[in-house]
C-alpha positions, 0 to 999 in steps of 0.5 A: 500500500502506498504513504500517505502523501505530504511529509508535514501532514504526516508529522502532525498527523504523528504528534496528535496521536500521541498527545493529549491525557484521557478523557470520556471522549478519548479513552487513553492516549491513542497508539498510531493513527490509520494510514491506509483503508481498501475494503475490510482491511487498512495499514496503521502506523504504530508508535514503537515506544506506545508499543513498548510502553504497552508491553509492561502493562499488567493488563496481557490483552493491552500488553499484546495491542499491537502484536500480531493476533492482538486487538486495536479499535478505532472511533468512527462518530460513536461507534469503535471498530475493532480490527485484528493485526495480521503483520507488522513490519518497520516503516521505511520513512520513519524508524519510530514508527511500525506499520501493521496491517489489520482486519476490521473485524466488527464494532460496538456502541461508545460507551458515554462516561467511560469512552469505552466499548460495549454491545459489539457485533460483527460487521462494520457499517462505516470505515475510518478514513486515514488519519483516525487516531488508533487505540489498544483494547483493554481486558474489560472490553475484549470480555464486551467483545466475547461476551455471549449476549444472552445467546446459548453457548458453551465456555470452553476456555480462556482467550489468549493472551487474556487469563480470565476472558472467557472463550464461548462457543455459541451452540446454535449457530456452530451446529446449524452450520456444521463445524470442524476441528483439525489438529496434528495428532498430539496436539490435545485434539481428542480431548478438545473434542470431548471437551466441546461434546461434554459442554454441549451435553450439560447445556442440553442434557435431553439432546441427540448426539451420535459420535462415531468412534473408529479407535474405541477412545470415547467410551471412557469419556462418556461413561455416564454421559452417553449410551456406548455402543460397539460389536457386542451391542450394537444389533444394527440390522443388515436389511437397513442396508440401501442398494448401494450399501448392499453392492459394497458387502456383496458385489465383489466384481469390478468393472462391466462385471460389477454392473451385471452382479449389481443388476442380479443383486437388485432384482432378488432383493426387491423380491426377498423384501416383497416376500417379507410381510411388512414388504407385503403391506407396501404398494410400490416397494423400493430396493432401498426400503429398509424392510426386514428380509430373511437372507434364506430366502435371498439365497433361495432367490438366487438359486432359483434364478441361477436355475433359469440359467443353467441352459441360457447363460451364465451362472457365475454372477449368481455363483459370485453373490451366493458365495459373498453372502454365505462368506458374510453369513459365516463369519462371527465378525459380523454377527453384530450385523448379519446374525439370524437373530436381526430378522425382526422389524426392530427399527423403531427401537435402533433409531430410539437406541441410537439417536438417544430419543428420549436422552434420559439426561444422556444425550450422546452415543458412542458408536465405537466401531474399532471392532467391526471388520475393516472390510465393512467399517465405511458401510456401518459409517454410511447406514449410521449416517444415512439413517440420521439424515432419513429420519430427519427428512421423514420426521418432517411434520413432527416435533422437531428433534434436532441430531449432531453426528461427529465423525472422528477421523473424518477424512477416512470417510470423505477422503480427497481423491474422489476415485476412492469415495463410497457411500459414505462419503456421498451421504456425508457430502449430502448432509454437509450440503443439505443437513441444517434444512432438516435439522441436522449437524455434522462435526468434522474431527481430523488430524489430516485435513488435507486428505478431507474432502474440500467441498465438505469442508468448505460447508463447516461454518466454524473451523477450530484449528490446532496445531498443524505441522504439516505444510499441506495441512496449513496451507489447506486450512488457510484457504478454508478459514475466512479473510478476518482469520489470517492474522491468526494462520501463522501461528498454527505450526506455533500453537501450544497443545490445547491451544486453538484457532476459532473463527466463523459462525461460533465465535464473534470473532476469530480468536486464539483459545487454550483449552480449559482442562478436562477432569481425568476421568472425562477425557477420551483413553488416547494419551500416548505410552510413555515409552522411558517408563514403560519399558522399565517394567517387566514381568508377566508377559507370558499370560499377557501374550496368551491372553493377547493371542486368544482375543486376537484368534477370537477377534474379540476385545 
């Protein structure tokens, strides 16, 4: 940006932004003025010995003005705009003075007697124009900036570099337009996760919260919070399977082949569901109607239909899909899915289980799917998620009952590269687009967010970014997070371990946030083995090893 022209305009300019005592109307000696403004962002001049003065102050929020991340305002008529500094750098014309170039964040009503801050709000109505005086912000007005305003939020932590103002989330504009947390693995992630859920969980203990569990790391967490749920317990039925999810178990062939098989598959399964009697009570039955069917007579569907081929084609499509199922059916891994015992139409009772209606004052399911074969972990994803964004749709015109689901290593199942997206990603994707309309919430949590899928992301209206050591990662998230933000983009790979970066629609403004900390017993069981002590210990591990082994023959935790 270029000078402000006119060395003597600049020199008085100078002189009377840092003269002159407090008054009502001028609430503290000023620290620079404006030099330039373009649109929502302006380069102020700032008085290096203002700054240092300011750096001594006992006040760490008047202390950090002029920092980068820090806070400054300035009077526009009766009205102080806050900006966000993005970077600094020296001044070419004048070696006491620093030019730092900032983001108008939003502003607030000038308080009459004290000349200060109060009822803020995002968005600024009217731009300074060069020349205005610039001002630190204090502690009691970045309380006035963050304060939650009679709106519904949780506290989750301290604003940086403050040590009392308090950090809100606000619940419904962060859940209504779906949000994300990324951080490199350490970096405190999990446990900022189950903080933000056992906040959300006090505020609305008749909620409904589905978190997917993919390590089995949640369950000690919500202990009494939620309803756990794994392979022993879940009794999640095959025939709630889609078409498309009934094609990714049983179709095994790829190509032109995958096609015929699919066909095969579509048509014996419409039949096995007609058969059923609930299928019998339907006038125009669907592939994908989550109707109770036997897998009996799926089998005997197929082999009838491999009869009629015998002489006139080709039974290997049949032969393909009967021995898939048989292969399913047999093995014990999948009992929690495929057990003959599923058969009853038990679907009422899973959404009641699984969706937590009601709550019973424990709003949130853990559904830990460490257990479940990796051959079938997306398809139980995707049924999950598929069925809480169908009952959201079908229970329109009832009372509305709102459902968060958060998916823990997100980018499992929206993965980047589209050639290795399946139904889950495509559910996952529809309710990112779709899901507020119908009143649902997607929470994101991921230690890659450069394996995430751009669009999902880009449909998360808040970002809490942790720690990202990787150059992709940061990079990533910087095209993710909103102009306002950015000043705060180049401390990511700086930040301590439960410290973060907030910006969007759950926050009033971008912030840097540490964590409040968990008591032990509600955090999530992810701390890493302290190998230097560990590996002191010894002793027992023979019956460790056999017990190890019979869980490991067994496939079971």
């Amino acid at each position: 940006m270029n000078d402000i022209p006119g060395a003597h305009a600049f020199d008085a300019a100078i002189a009377a932004a840092f003269s002159g005592a407090a008054t009502a109307q001028d609430p503290g000696n000023a620290i620079g003025h404006v030099r330039q403004i373009a649109g929502g962002q302006g380069e102020l001049l700032l008085d290096r010995a203002a700054l240092a003065g300011l750096r001594a102050h006992r006040d760490p929020v008047l202390a950090m003005a002029g920092q980068v991340g820090g806070q400054v305002k300035v009077r526009v008529g009766t009205t102080w705009l806050i900006a966000t500094t993005r970077a600094l750098r020296l001044a070419d014309d004048r070696a006491e003075a620093v030019v730092a170039e900032v983001d108008f964040l939003g502003e607030g009503d000038e308080e009459r007697l004290t000349g200060r801050l109060q009822r803020f709000r995002r968005g600024v109505t009217s731009y300074p124009v060069p020349g205005a005086r610039v001002f630190a912000v204090d502690g009691q007005e970045l309380r006035e900036i963050y304060a939650a305003s009679g709106r519904a939020a949780i506290e989750i932590g301290t604003v940086h570099p403050s040590r009392d103002v308090r950090a809100s989330l606000y619940v419904d504009a962060m859940l209504g337009k779906h949000f994300a947390l990324l951080g490199s693995t350490g970096t405190g992630k999990s446990t900022a996760a189950a903080l933000i859920l056992h906040r959300i969980c006090t505020l609305a203990p008749q909620g409904h919260v589905v978190m997917i569990d993919p390590h089995g790391e949640y369950g000690a967490a919500f202990g009494e919070a939620g309803a756990l749920f794994d392979v022993s317990n879940l009794q999640m039925p095959y025939w709630l399977m889609n078409f498309e999810e009934h094609c990714e178990v049983f179709v095994t062939s790829e190509g032109a082949t995958r096609q015929v098989d699919a066909d095969i598959l579509a048509k014996c399964l419409l039949a096995a569901k007609a058969k059923s009697r609930a299928g019998q009570e339907i006038a125009k039955l669907t592939v994908d109607a989550p109707i109770p069917y036997l897998l009996s007579d799926l089998m005997q569907i197929l082999q009838l239909e491999m009869g009629k081929m015998d002489r006139a084609g080709d039974t290997s499509p049949y032969l393909r899909l009967k021995n898939k199922i048989d292969e399913v059916r047999a093995d014990p891994r999948y009992g929690f899915m495929f057990s003959g015992l599923l058969v009853g139409d038990t679907m009422a009772a899973f959404v009641q289980r699984i969706f937590r209606l009601p709550g019973d004052g424990r709003p949130i399911s853990i559904i830990d799917v460490s257990g479940v074969p990796s051959e079938i972990t997306a398809v139980v994803v995707a049924v999950l998620a598929r069925m809480v964004f169908d009952f959201a749709i079908w229970s329109r015109g009832e009372p509305q009952r709102p459902i968060l689901l958060v998916c823990e290593e997100a980018h499992r199942y929206v993965p980047a590269d589209p050639a290795v997206r399946g139904s889950v990603a495509r559910i996952l994707g529809r309710i990112a687009k779709e899901g507020r309309k119908y009143g649902v919430a997607l929470g994101l949590v991921t230690q890659r967010p450069s394996d995430l899928s751009e669009g999902v992301l880009s449909q998360c209206g808040t970002i809490i970014a942790m720690r990202l050591n990787n150059d992709r990662d940061q990079a990533f998230v910087r095209a993710a997070m909103p102009e306002g933000a950015r000043g705060f983009l180049d401390a990511l790979p700086a930040l301590r371990n439960r410290e973060a970066i907030i910006c969007g629609e759950g926050v009033a403004i971008p912030i840097r946030v540490a964590f409040d900390t968990l008591e032990e017993g509600r955090r999530p069981a992810s701390d890493d083995p302290v190998f230097s002590a560990l590996w002191r210990e010894s002793g027992g591990e023979e019956a460790m090893i056999a017990r190890t082994v019979q869980r490991w023959r067994a496939q079971g935790r």
